[in-house]
C-alpha positions in Angstrom: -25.6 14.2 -21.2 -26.5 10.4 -21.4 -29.1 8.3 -23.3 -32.2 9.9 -23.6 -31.7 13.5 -23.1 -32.4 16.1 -25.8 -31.3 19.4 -26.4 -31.6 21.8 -29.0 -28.4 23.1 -30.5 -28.9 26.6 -32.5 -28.5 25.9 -36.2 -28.1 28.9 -38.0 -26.7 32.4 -36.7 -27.2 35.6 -39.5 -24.1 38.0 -39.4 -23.4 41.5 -41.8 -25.2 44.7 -42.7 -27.5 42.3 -44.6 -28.8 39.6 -42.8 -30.3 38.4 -46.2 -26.8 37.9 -48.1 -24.6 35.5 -45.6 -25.7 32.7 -43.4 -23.4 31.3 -41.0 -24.1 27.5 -39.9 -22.3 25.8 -37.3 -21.7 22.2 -36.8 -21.4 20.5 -33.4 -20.4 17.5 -32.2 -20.2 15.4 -28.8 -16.4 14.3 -27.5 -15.8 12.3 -24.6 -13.3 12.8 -22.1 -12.2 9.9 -19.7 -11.4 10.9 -16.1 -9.0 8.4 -13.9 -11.3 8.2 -10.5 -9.4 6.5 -7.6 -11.8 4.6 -5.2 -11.2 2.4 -2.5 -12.5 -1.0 -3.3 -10.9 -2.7 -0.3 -8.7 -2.7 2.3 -5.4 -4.7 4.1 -5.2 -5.2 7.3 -2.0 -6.5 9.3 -2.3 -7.6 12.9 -0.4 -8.9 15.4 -1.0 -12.0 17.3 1.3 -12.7 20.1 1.7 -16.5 20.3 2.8 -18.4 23.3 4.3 -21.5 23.3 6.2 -23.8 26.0 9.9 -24.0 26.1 11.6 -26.5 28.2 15.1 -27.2 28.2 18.3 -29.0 30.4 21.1 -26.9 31.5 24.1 -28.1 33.5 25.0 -26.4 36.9 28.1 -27.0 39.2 26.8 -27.5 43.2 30.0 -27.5 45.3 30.1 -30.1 48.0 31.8 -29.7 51.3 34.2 -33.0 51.7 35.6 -34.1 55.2 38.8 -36.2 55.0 40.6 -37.3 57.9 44.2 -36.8 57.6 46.8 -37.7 60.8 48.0 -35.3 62.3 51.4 -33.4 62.1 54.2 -33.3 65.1 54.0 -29.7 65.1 50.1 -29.8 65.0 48.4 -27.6 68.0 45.2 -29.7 67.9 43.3 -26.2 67.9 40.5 -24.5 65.3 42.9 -22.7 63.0 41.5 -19.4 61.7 42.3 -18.1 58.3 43.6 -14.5 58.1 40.5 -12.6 57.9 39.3 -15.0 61.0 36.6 -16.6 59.9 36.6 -20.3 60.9 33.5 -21.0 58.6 33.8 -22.6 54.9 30.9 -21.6 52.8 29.4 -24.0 50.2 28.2 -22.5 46.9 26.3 -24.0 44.3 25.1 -22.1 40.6 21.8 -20.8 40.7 20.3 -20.5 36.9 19.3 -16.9 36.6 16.6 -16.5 33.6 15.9 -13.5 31.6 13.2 -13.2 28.9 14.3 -10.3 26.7 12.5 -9.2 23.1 14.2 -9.6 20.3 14.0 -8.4 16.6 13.5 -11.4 14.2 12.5 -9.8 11.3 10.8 -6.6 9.7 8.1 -7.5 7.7 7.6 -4.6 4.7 4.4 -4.1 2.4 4.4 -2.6 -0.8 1.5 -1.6 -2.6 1.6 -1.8 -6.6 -0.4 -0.4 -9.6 -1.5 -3.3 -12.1 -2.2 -1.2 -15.4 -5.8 -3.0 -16.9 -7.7 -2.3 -20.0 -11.6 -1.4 -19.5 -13.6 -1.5 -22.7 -15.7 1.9 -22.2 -19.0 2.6 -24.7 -21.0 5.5 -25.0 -23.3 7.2 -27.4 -21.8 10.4 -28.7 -23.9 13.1 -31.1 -22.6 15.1 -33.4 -24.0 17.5 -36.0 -23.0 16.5 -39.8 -24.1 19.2 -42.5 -26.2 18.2 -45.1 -26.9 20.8 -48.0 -29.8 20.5 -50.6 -29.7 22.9 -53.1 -33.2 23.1 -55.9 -32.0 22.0 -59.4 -32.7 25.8 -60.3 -30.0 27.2 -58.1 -27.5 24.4 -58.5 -25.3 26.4 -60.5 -25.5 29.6 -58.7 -24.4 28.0 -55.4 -20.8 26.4 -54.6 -20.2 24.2 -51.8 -16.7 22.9 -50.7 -16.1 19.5 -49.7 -15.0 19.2 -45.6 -13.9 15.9 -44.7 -16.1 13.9 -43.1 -14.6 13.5 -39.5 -14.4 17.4 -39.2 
């Protein structure tokens, strides 16, 4: 129930063979009970964003050179193209060539944790309750007998 609502609550309730020599009364009252109610109240987002950026560098290669020197001749020396045992007559000239790969590699992991934060919330409400009052006539106040009930009952 909240504020301004009303309802009747039964006050008296008769019980025995004779309705006239007992009356029960009972007495009410309100409690309130607190739920815990999760709600979303925002979100995180993560996102990616791939970033591009220039790299530039130097990196030392070997190119061979093909060198002609003139040596004299020996005595023995046939003055023909001499073939090497396979038979090729040719020399080949290398140089490096820089051969680049871009691979993916794992830097880091990035982790999130979410946490509770306990926080007090100062909570007010109006609760009812039904507190017994008993008048008794100055004729019958000897004849009746009332025992005390603490008041928070």
């Amino acid at each position: 129930m909240t504020g301004g609502e009303s309802h009747e609550w039964p006050m008296t309730r008769q019980h025995g063979p004779d309705p006239d020599n007992e009356v029960e009364v009972v007495r009410r009252e309100e409690e309130l009970e607190v739920e815990r109610v999760q709600r979303e109240v925002g979100r995180v987002r993560i996102r990616k964003i791939l970033e591009e950026r220039p790299f530039e560098d130097v990196v030392a290669r070997g190119i061979e050179h093909a060198e002609f020197e003139r040596v004299p001749a020996h005595d023995d020396d046939s003055g023909e193209l001499e073939q090497l045992p396979d038979g090729s007559v040719s020399i080949p000239v290398l140089e490096e060539q820089l051969v680049i790969e871009k691979r993916v590699v794992v830097r880091e992991r990035v982790i999130v944790r979410k946490r509770v934060e306990q926080a007090s919330q100062r909570i007010h409400a109006d609760l009812r309750r039904e507190v017994m009052e008993v008048d008794v006539d100055p004729e019958a106040q000897g004849l009746v007998h009332i025992e005390d009930l603490p008041r928070d009952q």
